[in-house]
N, C-alpha and C positions, 0 to 999 in steps of 0.2 A: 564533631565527627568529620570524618575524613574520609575522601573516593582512596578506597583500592585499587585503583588503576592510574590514575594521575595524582593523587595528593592533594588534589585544591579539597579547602576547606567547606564543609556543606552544612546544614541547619539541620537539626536531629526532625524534623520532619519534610525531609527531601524524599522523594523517592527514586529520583534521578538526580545524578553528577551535571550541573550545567554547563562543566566543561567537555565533557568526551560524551557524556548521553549513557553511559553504563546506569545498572541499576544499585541502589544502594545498598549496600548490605553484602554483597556478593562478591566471592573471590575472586580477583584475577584467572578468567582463563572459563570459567564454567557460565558466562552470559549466554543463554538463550534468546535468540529472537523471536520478540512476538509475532504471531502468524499476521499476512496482511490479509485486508480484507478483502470481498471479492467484489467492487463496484465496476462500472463501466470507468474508463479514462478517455475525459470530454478534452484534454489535452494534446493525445496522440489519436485521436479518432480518423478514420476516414470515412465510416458512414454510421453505425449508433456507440462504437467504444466498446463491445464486447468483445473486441478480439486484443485490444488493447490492454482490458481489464482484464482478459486470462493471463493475454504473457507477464502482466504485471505479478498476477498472483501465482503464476509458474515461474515465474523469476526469470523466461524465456524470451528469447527475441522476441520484437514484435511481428518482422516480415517473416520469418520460421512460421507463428502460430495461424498468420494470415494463407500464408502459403500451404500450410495444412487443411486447415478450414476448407480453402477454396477446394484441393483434390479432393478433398473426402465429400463435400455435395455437388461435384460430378461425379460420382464415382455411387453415391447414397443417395444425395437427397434429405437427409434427414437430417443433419448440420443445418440448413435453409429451417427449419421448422426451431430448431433448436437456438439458433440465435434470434430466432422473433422472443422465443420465451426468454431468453437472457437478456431482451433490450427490455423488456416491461418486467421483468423483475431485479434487474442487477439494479443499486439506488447509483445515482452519478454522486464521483467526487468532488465534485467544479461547485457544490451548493454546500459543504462544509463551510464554517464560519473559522475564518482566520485569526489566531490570538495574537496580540498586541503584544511587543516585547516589551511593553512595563506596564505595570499595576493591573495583571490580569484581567484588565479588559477585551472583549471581542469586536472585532472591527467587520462588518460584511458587506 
């Protein structure tokens, strides 16, 4: 079998092209991205990553969503209550276990 997108040759149980990342099976041009998910980002944090981890999943700036944040809990108040409940329930990305680029082992 072969990617539709790029032509490298792939194992009849790929489910991704491990040159371009396309999924297999699928025409050129109809790729859907999977949705990301909604965790806190321990990467770009400045104090628990929930604001990180929204514009991550809004695809949004990060200084945009911070900068909203802050007016809307002068303004409400209830952003401040709202981000306690997203830092104890968003899970952090930074404790994902890293895969080893060969023989499918996980490295943490």
């Amino acid at each position: 079998m072969f990617c539709t997108t790029c032509g490298v040759r792939m194992l009849d149980q790929d489910r991704f092209c491990a040159a371009c990342g396309k999924p297999a099976g699928v025409p050129a041009g109809t790729y859907v991205a999977p949705p990301r998910p909604l965790e806190r980002d321990m990467f770009r944090k400045k104090l628990g990553g929930v604001c990180a981890g929204l514009a991550n999943y809004l695809n949004a700036d990060v200084t945009l969503v911070r900068l909203c944040w802050i007016l809307a809990v002068i303004f409400t108040g209830v952003p401040l209550v709202l981000y306690f409940i997203g830092w104890a329930v968003m899970p952090r990305n930074d404790l994902r276990a890293a895969v080893a680029p060969y023989a499918g082992t996980t490295v943490l």
